[in-house]
C-alpha positions in Angstrom: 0.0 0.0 0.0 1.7 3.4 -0.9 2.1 5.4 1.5 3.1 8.4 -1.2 2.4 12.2 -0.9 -1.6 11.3 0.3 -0.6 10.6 3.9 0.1 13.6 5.2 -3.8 14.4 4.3 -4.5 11.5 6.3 -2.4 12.3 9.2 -2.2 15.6 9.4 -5.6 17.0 8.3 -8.0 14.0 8.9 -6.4 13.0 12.5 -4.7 15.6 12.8 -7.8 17.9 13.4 -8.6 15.8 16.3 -11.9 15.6 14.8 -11.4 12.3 13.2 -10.0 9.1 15.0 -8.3 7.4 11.8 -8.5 7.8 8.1 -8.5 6.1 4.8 -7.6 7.6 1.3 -9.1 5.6 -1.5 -8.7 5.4 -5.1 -12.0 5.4 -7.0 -10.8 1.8 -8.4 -10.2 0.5 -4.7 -6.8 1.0 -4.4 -5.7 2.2 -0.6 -3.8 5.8 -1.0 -3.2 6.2 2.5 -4.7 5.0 5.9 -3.9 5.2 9.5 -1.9 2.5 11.0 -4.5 1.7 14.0 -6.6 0.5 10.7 -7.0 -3.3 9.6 -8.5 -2.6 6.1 -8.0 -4.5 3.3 -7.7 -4.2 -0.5 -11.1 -6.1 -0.5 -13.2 -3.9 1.7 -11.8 -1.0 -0.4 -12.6 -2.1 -3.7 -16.4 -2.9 -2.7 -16.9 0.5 -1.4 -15.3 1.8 -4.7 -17.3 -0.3 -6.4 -20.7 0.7 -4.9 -19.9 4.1 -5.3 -18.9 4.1 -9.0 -22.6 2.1 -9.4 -23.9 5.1 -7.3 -26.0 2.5 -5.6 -27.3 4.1 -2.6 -29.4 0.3 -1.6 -26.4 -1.1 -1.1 -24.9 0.6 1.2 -28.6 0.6 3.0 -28.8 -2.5 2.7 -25.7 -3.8 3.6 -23.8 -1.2 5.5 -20.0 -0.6 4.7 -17.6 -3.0 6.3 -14.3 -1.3 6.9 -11.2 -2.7 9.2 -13.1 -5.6 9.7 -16.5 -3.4 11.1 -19.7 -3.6 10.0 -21.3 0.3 9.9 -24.6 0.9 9.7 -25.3 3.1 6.9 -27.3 6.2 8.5 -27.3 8.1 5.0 -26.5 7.5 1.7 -26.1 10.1 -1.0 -24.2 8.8 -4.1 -25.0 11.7 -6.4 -23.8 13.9 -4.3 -20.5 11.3 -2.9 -21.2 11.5 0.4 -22.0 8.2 2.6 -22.5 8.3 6.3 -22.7 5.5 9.2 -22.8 4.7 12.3 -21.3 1.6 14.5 -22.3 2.1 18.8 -20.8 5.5 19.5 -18.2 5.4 16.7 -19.0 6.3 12.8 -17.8 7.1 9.8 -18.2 10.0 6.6 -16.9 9.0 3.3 -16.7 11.8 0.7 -15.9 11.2 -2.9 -13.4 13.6 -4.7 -11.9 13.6 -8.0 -10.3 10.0 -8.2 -10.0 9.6 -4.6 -12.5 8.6 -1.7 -11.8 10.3 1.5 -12.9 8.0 4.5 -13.0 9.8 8.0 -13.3 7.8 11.0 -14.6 8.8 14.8 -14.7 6.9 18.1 -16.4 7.0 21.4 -16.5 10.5 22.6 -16.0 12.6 19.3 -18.4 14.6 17.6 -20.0 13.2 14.4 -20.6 16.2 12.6 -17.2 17.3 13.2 -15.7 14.5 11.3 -18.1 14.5 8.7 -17.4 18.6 8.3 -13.3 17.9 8.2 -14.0 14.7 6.2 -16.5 16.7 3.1 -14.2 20.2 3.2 -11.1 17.6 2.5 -13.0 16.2 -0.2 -13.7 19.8 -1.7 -10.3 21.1 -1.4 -9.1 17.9 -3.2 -11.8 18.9 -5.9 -10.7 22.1 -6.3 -13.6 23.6 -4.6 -14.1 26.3 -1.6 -13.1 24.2 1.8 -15.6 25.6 4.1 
């Protein structure tokens, strides 16, 4: 897994916030860009949530949730046209936020607010887009 010039967005503006507990940089063909160690994920898990959002199938994550590190999250909201995913496992959850070519996965644990990931998590995403960060 290449570590390459994606980590430091994983370590130093996802975690580093102190808004998210761990991270995850995807490619949009499943490929892991960068993660944080404390993370079990596999190429497998990756590639299905890829692969449900290049379908844009909302049911799926629904339906299934979105297993990541070896967790199953229950998928609170899913909005594929617009890239955003959210869900929830006990007091932890996650956002994911699709950018150009990359998936941006932010992570939170017992005791952090949600909407604080999800905020640094979807501004990440933008900036990565080119957009207006917040």
């Amino acid at each position: 897994m290449p570590a390459g010039p994606w980590q430091p967005f994983v370590d130093d503006i996802l975690v580093g916030s102190g808004y998210c507990s761990a991270g995850v940089i995807v490619g949009t063909d499943g490929e892991i860009y960068a993660y944080s160690p404390c993370l079990n994920i596999t190429r497998e898990e990756c590639k299905r949530v890829a692969d449900v959002f290049a379908a844009r199938d909302n049911f799926a994550f629904q339906s299934n949730g979105v297993m990541l590190s070896g967790a199953k999250y229950f998928c609170l909201r899913a909005m594929l046209h617009e890239g955003l995913v959210y869900g929830k496992k006990g007091p932890a959850g996650l956002c994911m936020a699709e950018s150009d070519g990359v998936i941006i996965i932010g992570i939170y644990s017992d005791g952090m607010i949600p909407g604080e990931c999800n905020l640094i998590t979807e501004n990440l995403s933008a900036y990565l887009s080119g957009g207006d960060e917040g």
